[in-house]
Biopython code that builds the backbone (N, CA, C, O; Angstrom):
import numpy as np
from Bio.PDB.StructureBuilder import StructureBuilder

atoms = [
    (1, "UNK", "N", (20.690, -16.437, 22.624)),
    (1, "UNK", "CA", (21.449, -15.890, 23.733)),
    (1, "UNK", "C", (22.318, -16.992, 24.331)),
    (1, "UNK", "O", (22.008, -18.182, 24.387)),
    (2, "UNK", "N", (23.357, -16.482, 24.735)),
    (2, "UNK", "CA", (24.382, -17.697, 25.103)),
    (2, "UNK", "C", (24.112, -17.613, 27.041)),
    (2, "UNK", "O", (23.896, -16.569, 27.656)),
    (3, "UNK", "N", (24.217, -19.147, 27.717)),
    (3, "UNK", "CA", (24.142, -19.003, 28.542)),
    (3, "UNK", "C", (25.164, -18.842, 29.567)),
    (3, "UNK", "O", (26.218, -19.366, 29.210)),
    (4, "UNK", "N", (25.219, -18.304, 30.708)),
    (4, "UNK", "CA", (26.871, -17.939, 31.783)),
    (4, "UNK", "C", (27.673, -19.200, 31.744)),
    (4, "UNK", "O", (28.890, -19.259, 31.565)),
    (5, "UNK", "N", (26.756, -20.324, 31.955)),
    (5, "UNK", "CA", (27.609, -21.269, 31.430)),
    (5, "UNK", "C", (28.597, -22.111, 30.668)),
    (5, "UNK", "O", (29.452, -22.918, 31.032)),
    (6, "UNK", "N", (28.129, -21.578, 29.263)),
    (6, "UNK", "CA", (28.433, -21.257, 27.760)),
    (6, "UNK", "C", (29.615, -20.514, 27.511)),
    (6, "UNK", "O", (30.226, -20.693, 26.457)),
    (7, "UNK", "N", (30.174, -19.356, 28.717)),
    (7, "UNK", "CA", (31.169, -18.694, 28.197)),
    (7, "UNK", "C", (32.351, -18.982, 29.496)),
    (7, "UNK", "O", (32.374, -19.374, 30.663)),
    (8, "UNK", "N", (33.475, -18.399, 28.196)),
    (8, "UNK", "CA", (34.718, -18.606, 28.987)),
    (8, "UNK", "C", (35.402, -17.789, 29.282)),
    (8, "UNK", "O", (35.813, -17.095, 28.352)),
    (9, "UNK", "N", (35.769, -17.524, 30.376)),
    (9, "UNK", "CA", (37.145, -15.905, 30.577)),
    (9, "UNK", "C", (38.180, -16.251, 29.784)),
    (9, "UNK", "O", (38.396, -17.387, 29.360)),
    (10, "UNK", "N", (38.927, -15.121, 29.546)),
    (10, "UNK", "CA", (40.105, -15.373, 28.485)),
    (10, "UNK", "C", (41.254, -14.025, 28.823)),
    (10, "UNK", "O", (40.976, -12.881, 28.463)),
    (11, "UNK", "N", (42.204, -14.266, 29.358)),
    (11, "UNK", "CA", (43.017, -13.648, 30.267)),
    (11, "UNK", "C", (43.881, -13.243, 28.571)),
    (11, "UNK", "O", (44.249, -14.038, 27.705)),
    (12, "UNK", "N", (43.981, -11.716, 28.594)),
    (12, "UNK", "CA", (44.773, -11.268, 28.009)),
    (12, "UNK", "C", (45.942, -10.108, 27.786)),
    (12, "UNK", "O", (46.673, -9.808, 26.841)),
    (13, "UNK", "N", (45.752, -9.625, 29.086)),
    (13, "UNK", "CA", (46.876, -9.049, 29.429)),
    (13, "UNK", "C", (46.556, -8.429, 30.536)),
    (13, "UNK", "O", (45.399, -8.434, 30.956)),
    (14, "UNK", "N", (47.953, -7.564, 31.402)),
    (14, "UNK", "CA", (48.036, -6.584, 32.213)),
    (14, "UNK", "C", (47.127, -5.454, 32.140)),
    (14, "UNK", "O", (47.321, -4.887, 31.065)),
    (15, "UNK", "N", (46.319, -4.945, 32.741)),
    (15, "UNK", "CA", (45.848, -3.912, 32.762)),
    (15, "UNK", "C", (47.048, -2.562, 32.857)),
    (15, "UNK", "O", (47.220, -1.778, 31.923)),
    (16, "UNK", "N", (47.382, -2.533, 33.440)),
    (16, "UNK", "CA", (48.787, -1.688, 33.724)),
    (16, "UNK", "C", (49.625, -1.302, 32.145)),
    (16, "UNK", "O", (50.157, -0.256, 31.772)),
    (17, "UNK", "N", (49.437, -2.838, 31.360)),
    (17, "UNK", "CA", (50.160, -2.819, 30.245)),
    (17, "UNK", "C", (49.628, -2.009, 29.436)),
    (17, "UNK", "O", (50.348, -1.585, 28.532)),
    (18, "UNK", "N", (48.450, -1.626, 29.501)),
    (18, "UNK", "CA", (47.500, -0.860, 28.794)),
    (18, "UNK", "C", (47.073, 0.612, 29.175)),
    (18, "UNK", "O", (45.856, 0.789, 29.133)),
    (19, "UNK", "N", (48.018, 1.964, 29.626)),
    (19, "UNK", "CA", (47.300, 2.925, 30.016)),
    (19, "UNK", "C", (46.570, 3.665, 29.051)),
    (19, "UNK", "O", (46.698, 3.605, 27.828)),
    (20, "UNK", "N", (45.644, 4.503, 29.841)),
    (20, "UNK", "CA", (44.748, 5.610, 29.126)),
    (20, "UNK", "C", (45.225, 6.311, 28.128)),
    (20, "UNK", "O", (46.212, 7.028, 28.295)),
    (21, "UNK", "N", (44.423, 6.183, 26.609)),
    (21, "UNK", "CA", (45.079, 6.709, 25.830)),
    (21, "UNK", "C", (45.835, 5.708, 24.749)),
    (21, "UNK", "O", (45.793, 5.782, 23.521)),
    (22, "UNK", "N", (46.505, 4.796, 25.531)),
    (22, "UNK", "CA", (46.950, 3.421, 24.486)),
    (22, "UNK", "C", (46.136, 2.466, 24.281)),
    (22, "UNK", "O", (45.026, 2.325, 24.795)),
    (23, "UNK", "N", (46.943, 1.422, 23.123)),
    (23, "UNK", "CA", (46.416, -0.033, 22.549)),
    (23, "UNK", "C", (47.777, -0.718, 23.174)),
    (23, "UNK", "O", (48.809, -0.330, 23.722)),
    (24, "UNK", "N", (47.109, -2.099, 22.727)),
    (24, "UNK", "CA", (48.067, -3.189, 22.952)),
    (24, "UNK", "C", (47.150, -4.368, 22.219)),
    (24, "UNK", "O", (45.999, -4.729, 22.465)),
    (25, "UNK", "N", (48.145, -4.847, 21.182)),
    (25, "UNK", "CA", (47.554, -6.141, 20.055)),
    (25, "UNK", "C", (47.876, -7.573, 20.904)),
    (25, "UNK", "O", (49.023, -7.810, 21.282)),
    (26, "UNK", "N", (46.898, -8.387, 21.134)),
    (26, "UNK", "CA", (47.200, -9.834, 22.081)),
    (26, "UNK", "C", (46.858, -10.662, 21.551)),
    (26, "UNK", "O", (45.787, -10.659, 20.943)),
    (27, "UNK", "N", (48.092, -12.196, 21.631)),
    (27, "UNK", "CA", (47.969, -13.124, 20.029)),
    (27, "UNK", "C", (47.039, -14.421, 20.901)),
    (27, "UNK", "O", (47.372, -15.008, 21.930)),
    (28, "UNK", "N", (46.167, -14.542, 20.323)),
    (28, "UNK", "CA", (45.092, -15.463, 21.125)),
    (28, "UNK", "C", (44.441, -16.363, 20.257)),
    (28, "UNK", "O", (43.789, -15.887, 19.327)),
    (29, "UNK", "N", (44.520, -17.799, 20.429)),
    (29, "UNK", "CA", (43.724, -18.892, 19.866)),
    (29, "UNK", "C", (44.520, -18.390, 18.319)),
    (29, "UNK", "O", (43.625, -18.443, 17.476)),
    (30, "UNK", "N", (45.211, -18.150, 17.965)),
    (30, "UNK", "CA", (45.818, -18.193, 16.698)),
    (30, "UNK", "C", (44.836, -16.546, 16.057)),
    (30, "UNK", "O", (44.696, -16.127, 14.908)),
    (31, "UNK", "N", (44.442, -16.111, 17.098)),
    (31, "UNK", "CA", (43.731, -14.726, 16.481)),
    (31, "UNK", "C", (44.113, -13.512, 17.150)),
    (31, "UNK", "O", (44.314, -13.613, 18.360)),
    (32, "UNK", "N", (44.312, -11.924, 16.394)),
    (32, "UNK", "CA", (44.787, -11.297, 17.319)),
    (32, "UNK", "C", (43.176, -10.654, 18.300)),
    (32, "UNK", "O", (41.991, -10.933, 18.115)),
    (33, "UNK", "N", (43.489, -10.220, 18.784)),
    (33, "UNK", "CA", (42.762, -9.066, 19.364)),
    (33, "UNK", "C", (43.220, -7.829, 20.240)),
    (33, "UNK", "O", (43.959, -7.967, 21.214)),
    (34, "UNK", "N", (42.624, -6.370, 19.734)),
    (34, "UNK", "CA", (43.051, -5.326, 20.393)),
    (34, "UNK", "C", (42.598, -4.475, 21.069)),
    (34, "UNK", "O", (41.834, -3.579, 20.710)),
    (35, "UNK", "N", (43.263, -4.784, 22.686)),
    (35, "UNK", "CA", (42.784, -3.898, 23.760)),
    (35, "UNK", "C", (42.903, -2.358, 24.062)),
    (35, "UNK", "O", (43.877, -1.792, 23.566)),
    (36, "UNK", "N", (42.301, -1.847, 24.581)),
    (36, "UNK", "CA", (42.205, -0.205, 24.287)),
    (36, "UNK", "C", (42.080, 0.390, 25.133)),
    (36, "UNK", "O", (41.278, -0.211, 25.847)),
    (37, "UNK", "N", (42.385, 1.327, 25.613)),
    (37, "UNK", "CA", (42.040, 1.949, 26.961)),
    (37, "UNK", "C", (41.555, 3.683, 26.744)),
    (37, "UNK", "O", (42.292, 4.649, 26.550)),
    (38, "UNK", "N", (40.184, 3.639, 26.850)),
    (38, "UNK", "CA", (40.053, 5.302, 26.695)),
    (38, "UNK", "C", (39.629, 5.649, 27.698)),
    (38, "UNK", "O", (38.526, 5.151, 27.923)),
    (39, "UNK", "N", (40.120, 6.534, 28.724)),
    (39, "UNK", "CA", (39.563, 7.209, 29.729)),
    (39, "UNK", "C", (39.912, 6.481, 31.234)),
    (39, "UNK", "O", (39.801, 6.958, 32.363)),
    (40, "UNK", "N", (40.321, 5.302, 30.850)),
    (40, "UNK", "CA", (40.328, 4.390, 31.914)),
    (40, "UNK", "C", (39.081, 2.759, 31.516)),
    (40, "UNK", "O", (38.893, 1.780, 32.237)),
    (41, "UNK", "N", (38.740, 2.936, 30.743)),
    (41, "UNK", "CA", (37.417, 2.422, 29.836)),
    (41, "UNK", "C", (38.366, 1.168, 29.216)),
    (41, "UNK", "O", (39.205, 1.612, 28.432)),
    (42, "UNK", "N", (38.414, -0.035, 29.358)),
    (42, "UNK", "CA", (38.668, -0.951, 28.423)),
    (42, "UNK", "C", (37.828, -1.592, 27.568)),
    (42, "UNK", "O", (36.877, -2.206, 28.051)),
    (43, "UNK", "N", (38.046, -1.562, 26.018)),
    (43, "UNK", "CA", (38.215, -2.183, 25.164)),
    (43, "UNK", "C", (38.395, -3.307, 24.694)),
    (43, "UNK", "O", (39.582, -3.558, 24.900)),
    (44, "UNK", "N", (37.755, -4.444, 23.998)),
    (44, "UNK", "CA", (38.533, -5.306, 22.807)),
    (44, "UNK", "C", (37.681, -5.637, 22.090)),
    (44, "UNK", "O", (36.479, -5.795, 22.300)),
    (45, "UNK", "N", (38.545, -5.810, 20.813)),
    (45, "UNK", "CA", (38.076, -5.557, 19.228)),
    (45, "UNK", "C", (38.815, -6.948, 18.688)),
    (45, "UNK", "O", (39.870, -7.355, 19.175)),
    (46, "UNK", "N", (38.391, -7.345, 18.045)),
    (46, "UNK", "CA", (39.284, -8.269, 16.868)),
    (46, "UNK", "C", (40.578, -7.312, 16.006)),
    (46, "UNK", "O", (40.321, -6.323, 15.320)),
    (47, "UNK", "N", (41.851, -7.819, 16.209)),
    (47, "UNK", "CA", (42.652, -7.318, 16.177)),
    (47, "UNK", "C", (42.602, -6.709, 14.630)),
    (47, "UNK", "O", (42.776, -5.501, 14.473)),
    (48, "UNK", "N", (42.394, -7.459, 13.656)),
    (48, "UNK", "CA", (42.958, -7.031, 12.765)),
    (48, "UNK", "C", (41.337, -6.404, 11.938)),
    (48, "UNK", "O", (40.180, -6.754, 12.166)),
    (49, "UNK", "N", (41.831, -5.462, 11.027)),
    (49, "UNK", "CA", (40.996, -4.878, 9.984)),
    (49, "UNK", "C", (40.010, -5.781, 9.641)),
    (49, "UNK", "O", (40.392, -6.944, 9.510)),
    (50, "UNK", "N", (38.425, -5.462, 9.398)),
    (50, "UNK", "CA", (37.801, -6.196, 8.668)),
    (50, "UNK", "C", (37.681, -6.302, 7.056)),
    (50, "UNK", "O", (37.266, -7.075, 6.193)),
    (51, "UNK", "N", (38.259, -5.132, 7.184)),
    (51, "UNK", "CA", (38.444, -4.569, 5.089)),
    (51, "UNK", "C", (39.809, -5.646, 4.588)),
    (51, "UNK", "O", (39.822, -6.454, 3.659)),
    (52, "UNK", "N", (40.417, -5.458, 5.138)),
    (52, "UNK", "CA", (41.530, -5.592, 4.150)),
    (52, "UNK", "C", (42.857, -6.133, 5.904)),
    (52, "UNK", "O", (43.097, -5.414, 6.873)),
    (53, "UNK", "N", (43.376, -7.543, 5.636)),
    (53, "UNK", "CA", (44.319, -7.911, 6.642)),
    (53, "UNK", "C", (45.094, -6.407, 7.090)),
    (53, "UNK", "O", (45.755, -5.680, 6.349)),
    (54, "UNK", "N", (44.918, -6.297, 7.900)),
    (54, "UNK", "CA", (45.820, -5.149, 8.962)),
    (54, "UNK", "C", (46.225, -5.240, 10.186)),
    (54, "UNK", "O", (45.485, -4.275, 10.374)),
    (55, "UNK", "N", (46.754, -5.486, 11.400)),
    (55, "UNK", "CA", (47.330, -5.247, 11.956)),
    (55, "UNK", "C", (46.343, -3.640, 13.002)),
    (55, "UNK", "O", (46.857, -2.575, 12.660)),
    (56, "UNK", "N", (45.838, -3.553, 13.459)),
    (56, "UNK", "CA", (44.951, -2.302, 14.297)),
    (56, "UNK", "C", (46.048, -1.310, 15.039)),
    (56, "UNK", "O", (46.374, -0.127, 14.942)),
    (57, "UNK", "N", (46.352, -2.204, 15.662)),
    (57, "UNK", "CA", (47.406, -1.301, 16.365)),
    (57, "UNK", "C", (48.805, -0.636, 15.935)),
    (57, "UNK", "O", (49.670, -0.116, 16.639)),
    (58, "UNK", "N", (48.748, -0.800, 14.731)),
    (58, "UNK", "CA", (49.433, -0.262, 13.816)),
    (58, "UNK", "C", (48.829, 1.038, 13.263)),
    (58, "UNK", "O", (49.308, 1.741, 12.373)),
    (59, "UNK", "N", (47.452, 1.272, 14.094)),
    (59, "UNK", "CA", (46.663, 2.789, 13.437)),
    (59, "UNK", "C", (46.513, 3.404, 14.655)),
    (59, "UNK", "O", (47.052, 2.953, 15.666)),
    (60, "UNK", "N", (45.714, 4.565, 14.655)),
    (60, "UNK", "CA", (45.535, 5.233, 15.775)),
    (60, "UNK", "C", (44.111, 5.349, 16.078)),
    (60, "UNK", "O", (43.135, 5.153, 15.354)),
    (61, "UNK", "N", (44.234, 5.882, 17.888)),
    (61, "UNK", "CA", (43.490, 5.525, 18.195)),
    (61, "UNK", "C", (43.151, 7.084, 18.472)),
    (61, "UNK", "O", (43.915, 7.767, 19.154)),
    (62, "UNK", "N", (41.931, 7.626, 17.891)),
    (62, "UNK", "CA", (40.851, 8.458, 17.981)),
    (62, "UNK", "C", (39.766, 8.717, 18.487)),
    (62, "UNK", "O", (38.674, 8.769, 17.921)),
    (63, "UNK", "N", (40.102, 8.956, 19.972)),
    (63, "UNK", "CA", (39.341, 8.941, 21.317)),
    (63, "UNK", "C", (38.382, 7.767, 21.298)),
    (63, "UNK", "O", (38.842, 6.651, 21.538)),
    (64, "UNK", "N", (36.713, 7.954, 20.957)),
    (64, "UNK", "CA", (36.250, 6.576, 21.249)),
    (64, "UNK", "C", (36.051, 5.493, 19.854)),
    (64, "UNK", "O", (35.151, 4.670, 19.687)),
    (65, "UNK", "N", (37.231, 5.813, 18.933)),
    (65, "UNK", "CA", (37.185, 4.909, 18.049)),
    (65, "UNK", "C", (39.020, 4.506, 17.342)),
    (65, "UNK", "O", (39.962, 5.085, 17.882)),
    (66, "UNK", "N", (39.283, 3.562, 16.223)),
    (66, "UNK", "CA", (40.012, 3.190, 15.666)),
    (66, "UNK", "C", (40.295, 3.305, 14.733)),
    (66, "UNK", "O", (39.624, 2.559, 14.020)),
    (67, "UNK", "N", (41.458, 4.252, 13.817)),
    (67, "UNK", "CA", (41.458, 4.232, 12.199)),
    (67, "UNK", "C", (42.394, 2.932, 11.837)),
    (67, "UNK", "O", (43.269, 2.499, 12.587)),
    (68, "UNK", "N", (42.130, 2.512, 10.849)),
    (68, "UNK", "CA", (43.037, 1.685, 10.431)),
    (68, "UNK", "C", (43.843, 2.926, 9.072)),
    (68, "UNK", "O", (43.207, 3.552, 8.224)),
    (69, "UNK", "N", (45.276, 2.944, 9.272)),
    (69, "UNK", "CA", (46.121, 3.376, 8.273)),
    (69, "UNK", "C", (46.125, 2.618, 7.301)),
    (69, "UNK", "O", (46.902, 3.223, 6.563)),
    (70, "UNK", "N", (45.680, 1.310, 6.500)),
    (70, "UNK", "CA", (46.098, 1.060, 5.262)),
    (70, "UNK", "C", (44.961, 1.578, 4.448)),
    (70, "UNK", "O", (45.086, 1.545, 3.224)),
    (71, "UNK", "N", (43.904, 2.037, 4.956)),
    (71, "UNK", "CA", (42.788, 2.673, 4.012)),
    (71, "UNK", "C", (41.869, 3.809, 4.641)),
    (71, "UNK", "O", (41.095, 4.554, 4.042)),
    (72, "UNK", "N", (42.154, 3.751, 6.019)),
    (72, "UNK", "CA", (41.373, 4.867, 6.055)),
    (72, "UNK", "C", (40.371, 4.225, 7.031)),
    (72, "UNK", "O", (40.325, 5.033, 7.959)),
    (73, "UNK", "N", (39.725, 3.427, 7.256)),
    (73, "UNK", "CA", (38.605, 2.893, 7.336)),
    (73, "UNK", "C", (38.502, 3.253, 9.151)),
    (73, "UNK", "O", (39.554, 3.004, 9.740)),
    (74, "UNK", "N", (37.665, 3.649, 9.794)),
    (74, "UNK", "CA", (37.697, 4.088, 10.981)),
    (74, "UNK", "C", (36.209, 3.278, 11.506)),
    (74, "UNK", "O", (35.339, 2.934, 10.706)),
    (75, "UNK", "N", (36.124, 3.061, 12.973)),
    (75, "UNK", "CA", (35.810, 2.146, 13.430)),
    (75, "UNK", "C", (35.095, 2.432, 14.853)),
    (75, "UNK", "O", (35.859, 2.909, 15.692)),
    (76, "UNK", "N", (33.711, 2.215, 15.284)),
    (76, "UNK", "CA", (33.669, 2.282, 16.924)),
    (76, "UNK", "C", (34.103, 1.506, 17.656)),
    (76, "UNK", "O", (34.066, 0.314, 17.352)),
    (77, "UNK", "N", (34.874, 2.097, 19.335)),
    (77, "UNK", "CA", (35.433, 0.857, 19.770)),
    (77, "UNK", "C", (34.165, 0.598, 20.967)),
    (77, "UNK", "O", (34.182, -0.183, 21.918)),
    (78, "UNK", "N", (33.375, 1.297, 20.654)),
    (78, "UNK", "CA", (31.726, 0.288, 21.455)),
    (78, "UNK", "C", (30.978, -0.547, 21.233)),
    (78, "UNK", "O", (30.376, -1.330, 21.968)),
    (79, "UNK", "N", (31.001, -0.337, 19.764)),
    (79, "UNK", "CA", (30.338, -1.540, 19.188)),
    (79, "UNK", "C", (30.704, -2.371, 17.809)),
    (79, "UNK", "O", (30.240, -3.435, 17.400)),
    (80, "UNK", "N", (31.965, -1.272, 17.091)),
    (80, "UNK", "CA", (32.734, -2.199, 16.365)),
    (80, "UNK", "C", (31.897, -1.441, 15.053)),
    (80, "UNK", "O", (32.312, -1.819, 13.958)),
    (81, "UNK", "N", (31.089, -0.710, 15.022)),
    (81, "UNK", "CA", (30.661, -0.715, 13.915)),
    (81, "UNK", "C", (31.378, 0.307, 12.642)),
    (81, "UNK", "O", (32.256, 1.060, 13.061)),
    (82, "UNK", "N", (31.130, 0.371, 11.427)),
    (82, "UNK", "CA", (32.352, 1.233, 10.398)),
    (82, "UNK", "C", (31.612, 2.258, 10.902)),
    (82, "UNK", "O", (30.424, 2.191, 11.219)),
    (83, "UNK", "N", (32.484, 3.419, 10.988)),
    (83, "UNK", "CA", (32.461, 4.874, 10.694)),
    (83, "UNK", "C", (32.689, 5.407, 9.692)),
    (83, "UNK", "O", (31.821, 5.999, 9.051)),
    (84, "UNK", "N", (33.535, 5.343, 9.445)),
    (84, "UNK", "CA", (34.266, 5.553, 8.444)),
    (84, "UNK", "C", (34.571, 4.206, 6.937)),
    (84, "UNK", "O", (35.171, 3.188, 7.283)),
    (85, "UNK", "N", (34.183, 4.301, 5.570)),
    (85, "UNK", "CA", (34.413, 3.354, 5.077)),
    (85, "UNK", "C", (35.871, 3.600, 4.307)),
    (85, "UNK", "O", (36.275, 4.752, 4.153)),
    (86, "UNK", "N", (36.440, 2.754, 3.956)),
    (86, "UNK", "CA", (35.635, 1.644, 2.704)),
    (86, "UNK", "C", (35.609, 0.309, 3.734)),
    (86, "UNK", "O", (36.031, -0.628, 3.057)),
    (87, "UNK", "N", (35.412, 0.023, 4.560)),
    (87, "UNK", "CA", (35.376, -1.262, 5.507)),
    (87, "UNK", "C", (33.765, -1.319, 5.452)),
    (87, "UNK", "O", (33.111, -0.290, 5.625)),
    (88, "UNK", "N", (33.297, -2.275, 5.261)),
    (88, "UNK", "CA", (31.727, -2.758, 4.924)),
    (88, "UNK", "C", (31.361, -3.319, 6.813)),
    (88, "UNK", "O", (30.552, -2.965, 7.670)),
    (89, "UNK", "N", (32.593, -4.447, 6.727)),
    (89, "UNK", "CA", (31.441, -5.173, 8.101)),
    (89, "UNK", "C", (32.177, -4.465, 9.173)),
    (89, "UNK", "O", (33.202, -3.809, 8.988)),
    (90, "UNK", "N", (31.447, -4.686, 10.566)),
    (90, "UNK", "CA", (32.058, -4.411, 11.214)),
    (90, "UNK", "C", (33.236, -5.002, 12.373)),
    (90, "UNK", "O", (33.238, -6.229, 12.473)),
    (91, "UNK", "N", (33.882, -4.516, 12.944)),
    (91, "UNK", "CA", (34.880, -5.137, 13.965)),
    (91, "UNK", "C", (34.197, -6.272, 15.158)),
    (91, "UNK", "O", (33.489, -5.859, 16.077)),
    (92, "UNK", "N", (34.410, -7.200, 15.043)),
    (92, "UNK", "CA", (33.247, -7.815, 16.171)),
    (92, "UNK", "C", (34.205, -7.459, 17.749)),
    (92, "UNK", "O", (35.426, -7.560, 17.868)),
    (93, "UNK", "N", (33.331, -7.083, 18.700)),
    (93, "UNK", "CA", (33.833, -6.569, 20.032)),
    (93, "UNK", "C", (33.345, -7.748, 20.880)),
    (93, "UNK", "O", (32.492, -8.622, 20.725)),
    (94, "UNK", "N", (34.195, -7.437, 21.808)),
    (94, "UNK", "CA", (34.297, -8.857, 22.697)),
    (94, "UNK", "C", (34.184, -8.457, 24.239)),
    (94, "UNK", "O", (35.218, -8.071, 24.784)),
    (95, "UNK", "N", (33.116, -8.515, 24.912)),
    (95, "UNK", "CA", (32.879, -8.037, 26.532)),
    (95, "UNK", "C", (34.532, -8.203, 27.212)),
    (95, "UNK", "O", (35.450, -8.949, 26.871)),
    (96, "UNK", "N", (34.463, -7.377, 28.083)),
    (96, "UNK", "CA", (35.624, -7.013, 28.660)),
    (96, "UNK", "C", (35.477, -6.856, 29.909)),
    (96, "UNK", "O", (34.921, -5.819, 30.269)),
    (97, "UNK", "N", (35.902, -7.778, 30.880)),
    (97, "UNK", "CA", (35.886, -7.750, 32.638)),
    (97, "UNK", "C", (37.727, -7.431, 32.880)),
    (97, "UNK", "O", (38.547, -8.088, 32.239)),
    (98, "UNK", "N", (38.027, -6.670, 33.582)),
    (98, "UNK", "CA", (38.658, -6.401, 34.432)),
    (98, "UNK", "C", (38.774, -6.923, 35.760)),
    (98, "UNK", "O", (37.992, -6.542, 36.630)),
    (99, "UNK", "N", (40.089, -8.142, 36.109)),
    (99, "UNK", "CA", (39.270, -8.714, 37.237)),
    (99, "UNK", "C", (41.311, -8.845, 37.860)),
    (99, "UNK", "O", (42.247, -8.890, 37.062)),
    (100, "UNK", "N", (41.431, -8.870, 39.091)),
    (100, "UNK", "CA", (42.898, -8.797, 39.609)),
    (100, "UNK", "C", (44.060, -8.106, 38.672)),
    (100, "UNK", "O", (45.148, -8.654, 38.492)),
    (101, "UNK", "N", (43.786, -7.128, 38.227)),
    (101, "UNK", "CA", (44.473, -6.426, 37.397)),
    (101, "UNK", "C", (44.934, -6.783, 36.237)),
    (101, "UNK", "O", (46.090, -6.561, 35.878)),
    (102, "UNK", "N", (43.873, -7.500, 35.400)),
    (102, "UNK", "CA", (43.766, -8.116, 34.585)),
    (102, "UNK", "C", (42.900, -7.732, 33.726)),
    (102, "UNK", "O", (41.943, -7.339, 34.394)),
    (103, "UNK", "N", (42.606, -7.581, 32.330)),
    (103, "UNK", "CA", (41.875, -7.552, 31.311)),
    (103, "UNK", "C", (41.675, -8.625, 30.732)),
    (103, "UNK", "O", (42.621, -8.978, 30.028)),
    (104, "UNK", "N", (40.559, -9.482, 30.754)),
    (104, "UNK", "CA", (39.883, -10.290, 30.564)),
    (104, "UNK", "C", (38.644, -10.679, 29.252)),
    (104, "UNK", "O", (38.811, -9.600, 28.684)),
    (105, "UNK", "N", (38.052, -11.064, 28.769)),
    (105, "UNK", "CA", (37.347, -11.209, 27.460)),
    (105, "UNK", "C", (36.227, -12.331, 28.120)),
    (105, "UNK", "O", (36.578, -13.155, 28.966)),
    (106, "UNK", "N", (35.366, -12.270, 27.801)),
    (106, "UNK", "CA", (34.300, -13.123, 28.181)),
    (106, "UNK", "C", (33.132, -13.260, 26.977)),
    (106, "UNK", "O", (32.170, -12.546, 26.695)),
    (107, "UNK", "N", (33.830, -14.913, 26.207)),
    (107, "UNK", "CA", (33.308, -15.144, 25.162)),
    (107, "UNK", "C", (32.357, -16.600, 24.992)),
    (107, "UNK", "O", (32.409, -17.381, 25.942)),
    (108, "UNK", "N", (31.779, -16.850, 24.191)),
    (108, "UNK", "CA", (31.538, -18.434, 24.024)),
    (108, "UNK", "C", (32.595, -19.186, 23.781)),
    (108, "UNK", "O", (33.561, -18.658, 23.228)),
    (109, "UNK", "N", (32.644, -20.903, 24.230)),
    (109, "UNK", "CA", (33.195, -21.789, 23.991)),
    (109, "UNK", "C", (32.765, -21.700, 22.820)),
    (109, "UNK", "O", (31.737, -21.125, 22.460)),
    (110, "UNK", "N", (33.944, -22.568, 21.821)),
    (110, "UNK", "CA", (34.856, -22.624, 20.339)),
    (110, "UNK", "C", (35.286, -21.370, 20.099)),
    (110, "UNK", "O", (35.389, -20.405, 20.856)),
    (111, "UNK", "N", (35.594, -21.540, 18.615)),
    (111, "UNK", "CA", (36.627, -20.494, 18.114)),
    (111, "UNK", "C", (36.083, -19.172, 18.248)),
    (111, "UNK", "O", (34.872, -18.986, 18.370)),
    (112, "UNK", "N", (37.054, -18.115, 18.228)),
    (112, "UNK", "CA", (36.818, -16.825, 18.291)),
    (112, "UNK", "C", (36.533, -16.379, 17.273)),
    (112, "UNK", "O", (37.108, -16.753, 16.251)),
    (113, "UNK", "N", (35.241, -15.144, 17.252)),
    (113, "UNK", "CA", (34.275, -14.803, 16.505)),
    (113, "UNK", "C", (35.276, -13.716, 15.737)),
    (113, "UNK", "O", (35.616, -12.762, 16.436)),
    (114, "UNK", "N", (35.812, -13.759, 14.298)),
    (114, "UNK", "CA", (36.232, -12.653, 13.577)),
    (114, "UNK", "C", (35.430, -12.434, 12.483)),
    (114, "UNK", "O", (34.887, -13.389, 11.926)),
    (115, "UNK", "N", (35.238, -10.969, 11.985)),
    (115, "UNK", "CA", (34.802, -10.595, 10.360)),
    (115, "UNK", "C", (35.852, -10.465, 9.815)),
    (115, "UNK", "O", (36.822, -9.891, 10.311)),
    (116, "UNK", "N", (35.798, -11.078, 8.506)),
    (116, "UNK", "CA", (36.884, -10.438, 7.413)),
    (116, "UNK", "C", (36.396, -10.132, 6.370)),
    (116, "UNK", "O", (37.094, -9.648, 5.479)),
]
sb = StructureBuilder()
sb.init_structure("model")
sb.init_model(0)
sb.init_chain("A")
sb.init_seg("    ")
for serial, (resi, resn, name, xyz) in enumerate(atoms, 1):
    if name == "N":
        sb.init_residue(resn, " ", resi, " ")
    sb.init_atom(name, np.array(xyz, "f"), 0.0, 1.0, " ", f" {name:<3s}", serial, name[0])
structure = sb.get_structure()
């Protein structure tokens, strides 16, 4: 278990920029990640496909989950896990605070955690 100490906020966009119903892809530490908004509910996922390099927000978003268009491969955006294959691992998800109208990420210090 990582301790409060251990982690870092990570400011990644407008909340505003993001209404109910949309995505928005944010280029971070040289990694993307993609924020989501269902219901009023934010989201974030590691931006891109774990199957196969993609781009997420380039697919749609299917109430509480993510298809990726280059295969199909569909995705929870609660816990990242496949729904849908041919994608084996899953999306790693990243806690999400909302804080001065801000969407925020609250991760461990070093690099950001992706599957590929």
């Amino acid at each position: 278990m990582t301790a409060a100490a251990d982690l870092r906020r990570i400011d990644l966009c407008a909340a505003a920029d993001v209404p109910p119903g949309t995505m928005k892809l944010c280029e971070l530490e040289d990694e993307l990640v993609l924020v989501t908004n269902v219901g009023g509910a934010y989201h974030a996922t590691q931006g891109i496909c774990s199957h196969e390099y993609f781009e997420l927000d380039r697919g749609v978003l299917t109430g509480d989950s993510i298809l990726c268009t280059l295969h199909l491969s569909r995705f929870s955006l609660a816990d990242g896990e496949v729904i849908d294959p041919p994608a084996e691992l899953p999306l790693v998800v990243y806690p999400v605070v909302v804080d001065g109208g801000r969407v925020l990420i609250e991760v461990p210090a070093g690099p950001l955690e992706v599957n590929r």
